[in-house]
C-alpha positions as CSV (number, residue, x, y, z in Angstrom):
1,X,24.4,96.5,86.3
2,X,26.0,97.1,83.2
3,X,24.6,97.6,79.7
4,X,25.3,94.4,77.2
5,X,26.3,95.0,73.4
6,X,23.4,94.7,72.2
7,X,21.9,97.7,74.1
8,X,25.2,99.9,73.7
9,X,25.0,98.9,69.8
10,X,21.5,100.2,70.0
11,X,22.2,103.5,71.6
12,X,25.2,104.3,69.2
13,X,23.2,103.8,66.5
14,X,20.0,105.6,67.8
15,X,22.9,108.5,68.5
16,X,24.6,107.8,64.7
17,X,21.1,108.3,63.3
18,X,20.6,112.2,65.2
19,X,24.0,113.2,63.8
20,X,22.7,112.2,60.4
21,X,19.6,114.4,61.3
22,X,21.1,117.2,62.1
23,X,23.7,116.6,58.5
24,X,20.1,116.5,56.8
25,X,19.0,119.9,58.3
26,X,22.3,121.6,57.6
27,X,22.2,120.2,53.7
28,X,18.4,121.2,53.8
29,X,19.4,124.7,53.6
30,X,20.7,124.1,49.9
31,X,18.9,120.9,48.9
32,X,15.5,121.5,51.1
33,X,14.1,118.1,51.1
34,X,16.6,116.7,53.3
35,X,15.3,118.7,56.1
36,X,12.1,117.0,55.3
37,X,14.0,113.4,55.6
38,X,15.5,114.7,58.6
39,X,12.3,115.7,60.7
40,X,10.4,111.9,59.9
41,X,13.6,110.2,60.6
42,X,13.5,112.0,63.7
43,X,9.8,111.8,64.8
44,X,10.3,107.6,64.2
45,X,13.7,107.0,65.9
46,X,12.0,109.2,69.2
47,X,10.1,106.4,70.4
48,X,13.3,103.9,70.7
49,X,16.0,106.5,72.2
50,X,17.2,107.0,75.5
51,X,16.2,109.6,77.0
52,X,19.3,111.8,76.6
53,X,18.7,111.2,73.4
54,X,14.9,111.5,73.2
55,X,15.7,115.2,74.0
56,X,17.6,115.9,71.0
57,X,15.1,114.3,68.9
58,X,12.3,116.9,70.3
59,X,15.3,119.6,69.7
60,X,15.4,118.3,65.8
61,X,11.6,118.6,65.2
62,X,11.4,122.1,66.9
63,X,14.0,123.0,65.0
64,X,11.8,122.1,61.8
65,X,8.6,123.1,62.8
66,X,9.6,126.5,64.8
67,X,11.8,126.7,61.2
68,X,8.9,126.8,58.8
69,X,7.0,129.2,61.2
70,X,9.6,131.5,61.2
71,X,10.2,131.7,57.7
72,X,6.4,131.8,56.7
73,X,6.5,134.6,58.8
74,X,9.3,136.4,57.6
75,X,8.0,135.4,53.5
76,X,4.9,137.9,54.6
77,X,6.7,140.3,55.8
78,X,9.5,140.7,53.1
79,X,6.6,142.9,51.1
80,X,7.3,145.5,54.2
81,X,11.2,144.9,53.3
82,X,11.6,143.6,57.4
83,X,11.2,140.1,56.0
84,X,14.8,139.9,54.8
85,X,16.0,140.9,58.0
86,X,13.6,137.9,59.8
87,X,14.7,135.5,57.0
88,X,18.5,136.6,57.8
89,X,17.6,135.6,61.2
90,X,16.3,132.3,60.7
91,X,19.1,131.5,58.5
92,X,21.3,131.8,61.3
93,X,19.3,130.5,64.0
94,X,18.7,127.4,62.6
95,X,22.4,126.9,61.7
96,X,23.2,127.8,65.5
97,X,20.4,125.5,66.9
98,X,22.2,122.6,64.8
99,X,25.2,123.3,65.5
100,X,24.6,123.7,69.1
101,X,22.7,120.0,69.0
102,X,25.4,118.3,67.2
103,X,27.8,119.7,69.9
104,X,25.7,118.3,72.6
105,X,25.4,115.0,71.1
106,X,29.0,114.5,70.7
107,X,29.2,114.7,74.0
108,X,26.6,112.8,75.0
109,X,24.5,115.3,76.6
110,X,21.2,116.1,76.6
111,X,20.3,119.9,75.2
112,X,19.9,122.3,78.2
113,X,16.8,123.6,76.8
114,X,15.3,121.9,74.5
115,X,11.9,123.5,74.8
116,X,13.2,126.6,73.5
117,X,12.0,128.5,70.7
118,X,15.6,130.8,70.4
119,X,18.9,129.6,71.0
């Protein structure tokens, strides 16, 4: 059974609208809101994506919410100097979780481990 072109239009664009997700994050680090955009565009295109693609949707809003715990806790902790370190961190582990997505998805892959809270 094949797919028709409707259905493949539908899955390149469900696909098409990730990428810009995970563009959003990336330009969130200097604008901010856009991660914001990113993570509601995310939770509404879940519902409609395959499943490949359901799991870098769950990837995306980990990625925000793990995000914003991370760097609440490292914002404490910068009064103990350690914070900047954590912040550093996060800084780079959000650009690595991104990246690592947007590598995925060009490939049309699902994440390995998209339950992860590290890498």
């Amino acid at each position: 059974m094949t797919d028709t072109p409707a259905k493949i239009g539908q899955q390149d664009g469900s696909s098409g609208n990730a990428k810009i997700v995970y563009i959003l994050y990336l330009i969130g680090l200097v604008v901010g809101i856009t991660s914001i955009v990113g993570v509601v565009m995310a939770y509404i295109y879940k519902a409609d994506a395959p499943d490949w693609l359901k799991d870098h949707f769950r990837w995306q809003i980990r990625t925000f919410w793990i995000g914003i715990v991370y760097s609440l806790i490292g914002m404490v902790t910068t009064l103990i100097l350690v914070g900047y370190l954590i912040l550093l961190f996060v800084l780079v582990w959000y650009i690595v979780r991104c990246v690592k997505g947007l590598q995925c998805l060009d490939k049309r892959q699902p994440l390995p481990d998209s339950g992860s809270w590290m890498f």
